[in-house]
C-alpha positions in Angstrom: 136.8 -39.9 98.9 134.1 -38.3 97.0 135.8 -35.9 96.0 138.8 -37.9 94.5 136.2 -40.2 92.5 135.3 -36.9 90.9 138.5 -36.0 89.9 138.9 -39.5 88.2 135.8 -39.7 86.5 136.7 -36.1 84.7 139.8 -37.1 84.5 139.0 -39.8 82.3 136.4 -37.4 80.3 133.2 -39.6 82.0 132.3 -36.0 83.8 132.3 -33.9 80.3 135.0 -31.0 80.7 132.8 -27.7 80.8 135.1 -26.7 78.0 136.1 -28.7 74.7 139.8 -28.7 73.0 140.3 -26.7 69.8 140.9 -29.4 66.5 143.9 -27.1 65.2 147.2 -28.7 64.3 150.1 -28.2 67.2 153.6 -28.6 66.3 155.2 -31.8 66.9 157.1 -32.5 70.2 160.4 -34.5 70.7 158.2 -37.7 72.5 154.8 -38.6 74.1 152.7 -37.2 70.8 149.5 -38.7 71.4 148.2 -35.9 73.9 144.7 -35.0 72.6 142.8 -36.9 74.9 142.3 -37.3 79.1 143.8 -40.0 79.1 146.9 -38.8 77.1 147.6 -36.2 79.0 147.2 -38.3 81.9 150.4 -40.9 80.8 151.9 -37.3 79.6 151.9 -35.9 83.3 152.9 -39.6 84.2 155.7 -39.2 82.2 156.8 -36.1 84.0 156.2 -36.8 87.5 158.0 -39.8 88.0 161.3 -39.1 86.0 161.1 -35.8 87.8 160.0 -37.0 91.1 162.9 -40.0 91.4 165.1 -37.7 90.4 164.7 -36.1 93.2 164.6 -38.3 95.5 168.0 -39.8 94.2 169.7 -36.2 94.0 168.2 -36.0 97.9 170.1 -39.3 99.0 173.3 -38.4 96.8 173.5 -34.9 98.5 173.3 -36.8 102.4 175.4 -39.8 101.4 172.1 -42.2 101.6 172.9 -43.9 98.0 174.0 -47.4 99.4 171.1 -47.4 102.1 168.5 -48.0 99.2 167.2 -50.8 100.6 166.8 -49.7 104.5 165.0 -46.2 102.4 162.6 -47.9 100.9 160.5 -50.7 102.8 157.5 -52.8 102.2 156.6 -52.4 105.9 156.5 -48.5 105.5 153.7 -49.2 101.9 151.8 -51.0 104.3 151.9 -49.0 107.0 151.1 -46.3 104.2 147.6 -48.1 102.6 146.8 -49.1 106.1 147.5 -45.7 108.0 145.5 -42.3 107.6 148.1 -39.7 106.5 149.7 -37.4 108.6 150.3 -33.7 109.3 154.1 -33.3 108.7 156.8 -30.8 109.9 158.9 -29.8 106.8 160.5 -27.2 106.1 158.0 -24.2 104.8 160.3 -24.0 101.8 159.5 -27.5 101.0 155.8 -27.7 101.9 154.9 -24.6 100.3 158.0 -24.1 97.9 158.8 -27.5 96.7 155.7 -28.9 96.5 153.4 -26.4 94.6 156.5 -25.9 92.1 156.4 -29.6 91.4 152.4 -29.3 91.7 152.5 -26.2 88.8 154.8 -29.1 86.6 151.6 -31.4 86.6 149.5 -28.9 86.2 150.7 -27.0 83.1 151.3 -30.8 81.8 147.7 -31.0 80.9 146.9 -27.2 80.1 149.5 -27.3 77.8 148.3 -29.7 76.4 145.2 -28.2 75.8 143.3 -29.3 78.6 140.2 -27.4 80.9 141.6 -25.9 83.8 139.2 -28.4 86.3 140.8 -31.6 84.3 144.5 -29.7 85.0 143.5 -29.4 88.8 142.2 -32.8 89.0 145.0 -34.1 87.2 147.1 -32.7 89.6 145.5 -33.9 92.9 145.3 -37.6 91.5 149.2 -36.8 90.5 149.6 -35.6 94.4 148.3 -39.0 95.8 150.1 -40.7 93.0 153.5 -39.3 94.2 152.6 -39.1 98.2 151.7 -43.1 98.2 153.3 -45.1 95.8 156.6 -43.0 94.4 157.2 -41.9 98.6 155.2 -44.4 100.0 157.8 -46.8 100.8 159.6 -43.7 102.9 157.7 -42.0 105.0 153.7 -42.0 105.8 151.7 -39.8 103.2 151.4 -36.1 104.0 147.8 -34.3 105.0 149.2 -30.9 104.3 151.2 -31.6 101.1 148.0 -33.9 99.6 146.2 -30.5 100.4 148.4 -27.7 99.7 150.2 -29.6 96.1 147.4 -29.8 93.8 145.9 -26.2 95.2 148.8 -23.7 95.2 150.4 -25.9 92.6 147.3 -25.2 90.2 146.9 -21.4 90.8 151.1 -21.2 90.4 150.6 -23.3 87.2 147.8 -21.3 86.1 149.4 -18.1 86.7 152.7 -19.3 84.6 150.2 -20.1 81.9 149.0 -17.4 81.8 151.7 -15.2 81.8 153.1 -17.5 78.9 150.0 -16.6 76.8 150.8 -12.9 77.2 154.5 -13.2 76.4 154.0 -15.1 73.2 150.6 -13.0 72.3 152.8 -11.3 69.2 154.3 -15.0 68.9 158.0 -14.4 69.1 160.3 -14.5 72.0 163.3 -12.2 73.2 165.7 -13.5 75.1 164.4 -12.6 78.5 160.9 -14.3 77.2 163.0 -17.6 76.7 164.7 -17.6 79.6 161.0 -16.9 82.0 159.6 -19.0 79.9 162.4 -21.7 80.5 162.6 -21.7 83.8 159.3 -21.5 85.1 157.7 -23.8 82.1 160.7 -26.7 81.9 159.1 -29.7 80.7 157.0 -28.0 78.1 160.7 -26.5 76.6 162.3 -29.5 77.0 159.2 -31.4 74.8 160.3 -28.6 72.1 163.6 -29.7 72.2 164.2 -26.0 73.0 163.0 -25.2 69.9 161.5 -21.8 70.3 160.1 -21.2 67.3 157.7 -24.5 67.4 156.5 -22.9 71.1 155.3 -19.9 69.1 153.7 -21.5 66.9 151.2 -23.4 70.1 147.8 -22.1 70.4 147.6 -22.2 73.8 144.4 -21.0 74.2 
């Protein structure tokens, strides 16, 4: 509990990031401009996670023919039982617990460090996402996840940090081939997407 406190207060900047954001202009993205703050890049990440995360969830029920069984899905017994209930240790598949999940933790990440935020307010921001997603977007499903509240924000942030990094080197002579575009695209979705694909404006980021 502590520890989630401390990821909201510097979330919300009340625990001062260790390192400030750079003043320099950025290009202008496709939506959701007013990122410069915590709290921007907090309804920024929101604004990824649940499209993405419902998404999902719908492709999930399409694929298994669950579409019409909304409503036996999703249950207000199972949110009680859910805010009521410790979480539980769950038996996925290893390629969803420690595929899926840090992939979709990496997304939130790189939503606040591209954005120019401190590593510790990207891992924060990415636990807080990882509750957000195991208790109210699947809450209604099934009972919150020990091992993915755990595993998410933690491999998530060091695969999101990795991909940032690795971003920073390709665009260090800031242009892209084609083989930089298309690593860049698939492991960095959201942030090409914002750019309406638009690789010249990426260039021109200072991710620093």
């Amino acid at each position: 509990m502590r520890a989630f406190c401390f990821c909201i207060l510097l979330l919300t900047g009340i625990v001062e990031n260790p390192v400030k954001a750079q003043l320099t202009d950025q290009p202008a993205g496709i939506w959701f401009k007013k990122t410069s703050t915590p709290i921007g890049r907090f309804a920024y990440s929101q604004a990824i996670l649940w499209p993405s995360s419902i998404g999902g969830h719908l492709y999930l029920y399409i694929r298994d023919g669950q579409l019409g069984n909304l409503k036996d899905i999703y249950s207000l017994k199972t949110y009680r039982r859910t805010f009521t209930l410790p979480p539980v240790w769950d038996n996925d598949s290893l390629i969803w617990n420690y595929g899926a999940h840090p992939i979709m933790g990496s997304f939130s990440y790189l939503a606040y460090r591209n954005k120019r935020g401190h590593w510790a307010e990207a891992f924060a921001g990415t636990a807080i996402n990882s509750a957000i997603y195991e208790y109210l977007i699947a809450g209604g499903t099934q009972q919150p996840s020990i091992n993915d509240l755990v595993v998410t924000p933690i491999l998530g942030s060091v695969l999101g940090e990795g991909i940032y990094q690795v971003k920073k080197l390709l665009l260090r002579d800031h242009q892209l081939n084609w083989v930089e575009k298309i690593i860049i695209t698939i492991t960095d979705p959201f942030e090409v997407f914002y750019y309406g694909f638009n690789y010249r404006k990426i260039c021109k980021v200072n991710y620093r």
